[in-house]
N, C-alpha and C positions, 0 to 999 in steps of 0.2 A: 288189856285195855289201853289205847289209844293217849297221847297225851292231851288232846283236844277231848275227848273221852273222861280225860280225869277234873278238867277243870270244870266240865257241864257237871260233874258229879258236888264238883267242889261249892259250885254255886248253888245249889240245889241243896246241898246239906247245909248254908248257911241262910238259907230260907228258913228251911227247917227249923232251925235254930231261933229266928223270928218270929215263925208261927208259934211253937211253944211258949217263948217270955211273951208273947203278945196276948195271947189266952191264957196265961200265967198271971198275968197283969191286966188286966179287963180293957188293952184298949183295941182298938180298932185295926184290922187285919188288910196289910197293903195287898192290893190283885198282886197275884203272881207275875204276870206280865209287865206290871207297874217297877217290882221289887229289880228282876232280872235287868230290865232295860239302864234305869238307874247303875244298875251293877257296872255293863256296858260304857257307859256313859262314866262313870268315875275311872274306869282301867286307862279311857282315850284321852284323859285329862287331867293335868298335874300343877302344883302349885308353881309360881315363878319367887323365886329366892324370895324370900319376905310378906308372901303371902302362905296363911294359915288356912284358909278358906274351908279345906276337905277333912280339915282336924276333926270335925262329930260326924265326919260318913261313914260309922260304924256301924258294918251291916248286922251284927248282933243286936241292934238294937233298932228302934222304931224311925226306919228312912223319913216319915213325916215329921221327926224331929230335926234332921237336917237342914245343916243351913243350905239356905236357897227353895227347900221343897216344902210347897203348901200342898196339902191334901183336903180335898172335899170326902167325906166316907174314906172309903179305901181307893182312891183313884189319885194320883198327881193331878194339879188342875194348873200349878204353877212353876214353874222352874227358873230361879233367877240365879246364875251362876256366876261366880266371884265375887269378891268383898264391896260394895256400894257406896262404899266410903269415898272421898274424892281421893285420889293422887295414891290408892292401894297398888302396888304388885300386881293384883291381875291372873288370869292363868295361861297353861300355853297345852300344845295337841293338836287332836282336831276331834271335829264332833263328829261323832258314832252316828252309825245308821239308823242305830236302838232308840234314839231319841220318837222316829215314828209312831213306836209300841205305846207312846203313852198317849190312848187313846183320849182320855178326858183331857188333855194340855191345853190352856188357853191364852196363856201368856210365854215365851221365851224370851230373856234375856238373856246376853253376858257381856261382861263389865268390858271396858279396853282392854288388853293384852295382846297376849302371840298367839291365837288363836288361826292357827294354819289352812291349808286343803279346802276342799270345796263344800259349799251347802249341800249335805244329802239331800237327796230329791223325797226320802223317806221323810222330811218336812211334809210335804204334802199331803198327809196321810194322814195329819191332824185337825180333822173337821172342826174341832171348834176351837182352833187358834184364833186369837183376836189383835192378838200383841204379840208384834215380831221383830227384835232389837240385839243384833249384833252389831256393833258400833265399834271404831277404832281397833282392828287387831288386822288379821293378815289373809282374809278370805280370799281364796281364788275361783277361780275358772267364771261358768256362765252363771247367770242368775234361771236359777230352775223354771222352765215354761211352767210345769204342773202347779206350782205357786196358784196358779190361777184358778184353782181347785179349791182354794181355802176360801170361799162364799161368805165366811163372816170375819176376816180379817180388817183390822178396822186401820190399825199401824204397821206400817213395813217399814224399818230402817236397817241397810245395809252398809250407812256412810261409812266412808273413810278405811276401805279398804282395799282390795287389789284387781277387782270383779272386771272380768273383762264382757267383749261378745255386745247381744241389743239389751234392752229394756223389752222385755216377753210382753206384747200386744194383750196376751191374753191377765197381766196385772191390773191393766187397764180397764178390764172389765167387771173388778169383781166392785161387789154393788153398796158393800157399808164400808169402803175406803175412807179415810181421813186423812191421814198423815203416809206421802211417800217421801222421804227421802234416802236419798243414792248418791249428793256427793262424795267427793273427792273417792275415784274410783278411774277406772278405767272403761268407762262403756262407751260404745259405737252406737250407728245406726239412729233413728229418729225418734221422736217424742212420741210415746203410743199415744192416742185419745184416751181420756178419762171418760171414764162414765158416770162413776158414781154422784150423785147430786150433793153428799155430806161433804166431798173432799174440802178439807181448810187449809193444806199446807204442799206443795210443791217445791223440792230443791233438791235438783239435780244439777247444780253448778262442780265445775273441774269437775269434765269429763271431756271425751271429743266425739260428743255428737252433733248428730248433721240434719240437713233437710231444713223442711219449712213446718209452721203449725199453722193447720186449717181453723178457721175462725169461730170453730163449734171444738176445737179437742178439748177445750179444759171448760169447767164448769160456774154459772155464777156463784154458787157457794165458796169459791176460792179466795180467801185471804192473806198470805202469802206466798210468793214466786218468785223462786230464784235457778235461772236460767246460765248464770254468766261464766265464764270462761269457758266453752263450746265454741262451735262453729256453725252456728245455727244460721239459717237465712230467711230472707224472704220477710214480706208487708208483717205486720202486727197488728196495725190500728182496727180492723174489725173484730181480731180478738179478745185486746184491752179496753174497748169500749163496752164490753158485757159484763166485766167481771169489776162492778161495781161497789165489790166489797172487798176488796184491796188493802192492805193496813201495810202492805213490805211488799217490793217490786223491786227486783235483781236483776237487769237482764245485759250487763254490761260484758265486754270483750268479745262480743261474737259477729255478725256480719247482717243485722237486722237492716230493714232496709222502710223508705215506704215513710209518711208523715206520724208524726206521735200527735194519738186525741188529743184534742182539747178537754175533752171529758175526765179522763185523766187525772188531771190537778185539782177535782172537787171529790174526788176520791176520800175513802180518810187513811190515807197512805202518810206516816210518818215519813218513810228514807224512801226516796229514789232514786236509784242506779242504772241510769241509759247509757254510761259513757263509753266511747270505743267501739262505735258500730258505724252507721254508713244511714243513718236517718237524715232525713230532706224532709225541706217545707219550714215555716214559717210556727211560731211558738206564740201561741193565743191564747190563755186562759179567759174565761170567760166572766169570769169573777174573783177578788184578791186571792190569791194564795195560802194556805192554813199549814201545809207541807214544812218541817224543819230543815230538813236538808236534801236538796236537786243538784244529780249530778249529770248535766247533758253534753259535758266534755266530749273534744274529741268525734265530733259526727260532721255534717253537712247542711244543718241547719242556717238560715239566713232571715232576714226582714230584722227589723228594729225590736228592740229588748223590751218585750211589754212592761210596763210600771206595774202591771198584778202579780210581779216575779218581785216584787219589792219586800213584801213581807218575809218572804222564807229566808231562814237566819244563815244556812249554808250553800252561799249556790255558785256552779261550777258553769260556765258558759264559754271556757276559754276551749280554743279550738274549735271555734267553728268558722261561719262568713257572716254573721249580724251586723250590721251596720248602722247609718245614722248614729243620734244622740244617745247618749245614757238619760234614760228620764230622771228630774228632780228628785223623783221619791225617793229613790235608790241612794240621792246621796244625805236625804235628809235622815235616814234612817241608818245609810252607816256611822255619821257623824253622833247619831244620839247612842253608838253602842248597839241598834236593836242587830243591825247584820253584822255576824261574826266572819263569815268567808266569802269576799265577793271577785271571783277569778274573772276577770274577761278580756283576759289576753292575750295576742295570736287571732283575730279578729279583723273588721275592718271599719271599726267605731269611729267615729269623724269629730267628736266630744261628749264633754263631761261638764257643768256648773260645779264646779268646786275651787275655790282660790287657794292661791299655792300656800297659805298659811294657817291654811284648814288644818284643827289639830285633832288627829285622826282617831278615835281613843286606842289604848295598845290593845286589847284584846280583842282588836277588828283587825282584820287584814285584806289589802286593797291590791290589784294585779292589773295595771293599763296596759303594760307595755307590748310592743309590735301590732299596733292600731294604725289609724290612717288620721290619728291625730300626736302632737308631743303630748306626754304626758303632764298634764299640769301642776301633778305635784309627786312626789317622789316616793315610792313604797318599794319596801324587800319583796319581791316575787320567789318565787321555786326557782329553783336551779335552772331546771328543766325549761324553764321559758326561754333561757337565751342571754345573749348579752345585749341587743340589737332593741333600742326604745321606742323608736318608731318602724312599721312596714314601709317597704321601698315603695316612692311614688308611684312610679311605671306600674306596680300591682293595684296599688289603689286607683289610680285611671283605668286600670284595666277591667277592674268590677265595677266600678260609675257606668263606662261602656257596655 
């Protein structure tokens, strides 16, 4: 007999061994195919120094005892792998093909670690996955098109590990989607369309993908999106004008282009991150502000600084071309404490109503400089702005003209 030969024998008689204490014991008898795959599945993966994790996968005894596996009847229905504790060890390997065999699986995890090699495509083979979570370890290669096989997948998170290749079109289509995230990875190629109507969570940021999004890919059900450090392009504003339930909006360091709604800012969007892109036009909101923090650094934006920008407590306006005055409100409101970061510097602002003995409170921080006025009163700015307090004249006639 073969040595491959002896170990099929070997696993087979420690079934065995199962089957007896299990009907020895009146409990409940794992599918063969359930027992085996597990088996698989424990050989491919090993504890990392200081983790214990695989200490009760004693296959003498009842694997629905094991930590990590939930059993419905005799079927696996859950498999969460490694300790869940925050800041454990972890484990390291790669995942076995065997994972597929377990036909009732609904949920996979595993915790951070060194979890290596690529997603078997024998993933796909588990129809009634719903929850799908490998997160921080060392996955490679592409992300498996047949994924889009899994019909009632509701969470996919692959973040934060080494995935290269597109985002499979075909993930895109499956129909009780929720949650995709695929940061911090390595993915190419464009944003698939969403279909699903449930989806609430997008973030696909650090990655280096490309193209544009057509004004119908993502859905109104979406509530957060985080698009940023890509190299994304092209208009937005027909897209973010739909997705009216917005709470978190990421879309900064990529190459967006094209006016930002007005609709936008009545959103109930806590954090906004536009900065670093190549947006134009003129910043409207239609009604005061509710927004905590707006960052629209760094873009192309121009026309005077609405006073409905006055209420939000952190906002970044520096680097763009706005001009004219600083409205009153702005400074009534940094002077009372209510605005904590008010950047607008690098600009071509012509003044501000503040006297230079305005006492600014400390926990507010105020940024004029390289405006196409002196600053009237003197504040620590970022490094990064310069040394340089006012913009050279010649520029500022240059934009008057």
């Amino acid at each position: 007999m073969g040595k491959q030969g002896r170990r099929r024998m070997g696993s087979y008689a420690l079934f065995l061994i199962a089957l007896f204490l299990c009907k020895f014991f009146a409990v409940a008898i794992l599918d063969p195919l359930d027992f085996l795959a597990l088996q698989s599945i424990r050989k491919s993966l090993h504890d990392l120094p200081g983790s214990n994790f695989f200490a009760s996968w004693d296959f003498t005894s009842d694997p629905c005892n094991f930590a990590g596996v939930y059993c419905d009847s005799d079927k696996v229905i859950a498999l969460n792998l490694g300790d869940l504790r925050a800041g454990s060890p972890g484990l390291t390997g790669r995942i076995d093909p065997a994972i597929g065999k377990l036909s009732a699986l609904a949920e996979l995890s595993i915790v951070p670690g060194r979890i290596y090699g690529s997603l078997p495509q024998s993933v796909s083979q588990l129809k009634d996955l719903r929850f799908l979570a490998i997160s921080r370890n060392f996955i490679s290669g592409d992300i498996p098109a047949t994924l889009g096989q899994l019909r009632s997948l509701k969470t996919l998170d692959l973040s934060y590990n080494l995935l290269t290749g597109e985002i499979p079109r075909s993930i895109g289509t499956l129909p009780e989607l929720t949650n995709v995230i695929l940061c911090h990875n390595h993915l190419s190629g464009s944003v698939p369309p969403f279909l699903s109507q449930v989806l609430t969570r997008v973030d696909l940021k650090h990655n280096a993908l490309t193209g544009s999004l057509a004004p119908d890919s993502l859905p109104p059900s979406l509530q957060s999106l985080s698009l940023a450090w890509n190299q994304l392009t092209g208009a937005v504003d027909r897209l973010l004008s739909r997705l009216d339930q917005l709470n978190y909006l990421d879309l900064s360091l990529n190459q967006f282009t094209g006016p930002i709604p007005s609709q936008l800012f009545s959103f109930p969007i806590t954090n906004l991150q536009l900065e670093r892109n190549l947006f134009t036009g003129s910043v409207q909101p239609a009604d005061q502000v509710t927004i905590s923090t707006i960052d629209l650094s760094h873009n192309r934006l121009w026309g005077q600084i609405s006073p409905m920008l006055s209420t939000v407590q952190n906002l970044y306006l520096n680097n763009n071309r706005f001009n004219g005055q600083v409205p009153a409100s702005f400074v009534d409101r940094l002077l009372s404490g209510s605005i904590q970061i008010l950047y607008l510097q690098h600009n071509y602002l012509t003044g501000i109503e503040i006297k230079p003995t305005a006492e600014i409170p400390v926990s507010s921080s105020l940024c004029l400089q390289y405006n196409c006025m002196v600053p009237p009163v003197q504040t620590p700015c970022p490094l990064k702005a310069g040394n340089e307090k006012t913009r050279p004249t010649a520029q500022c006639n240059e934009w008057k003209g």
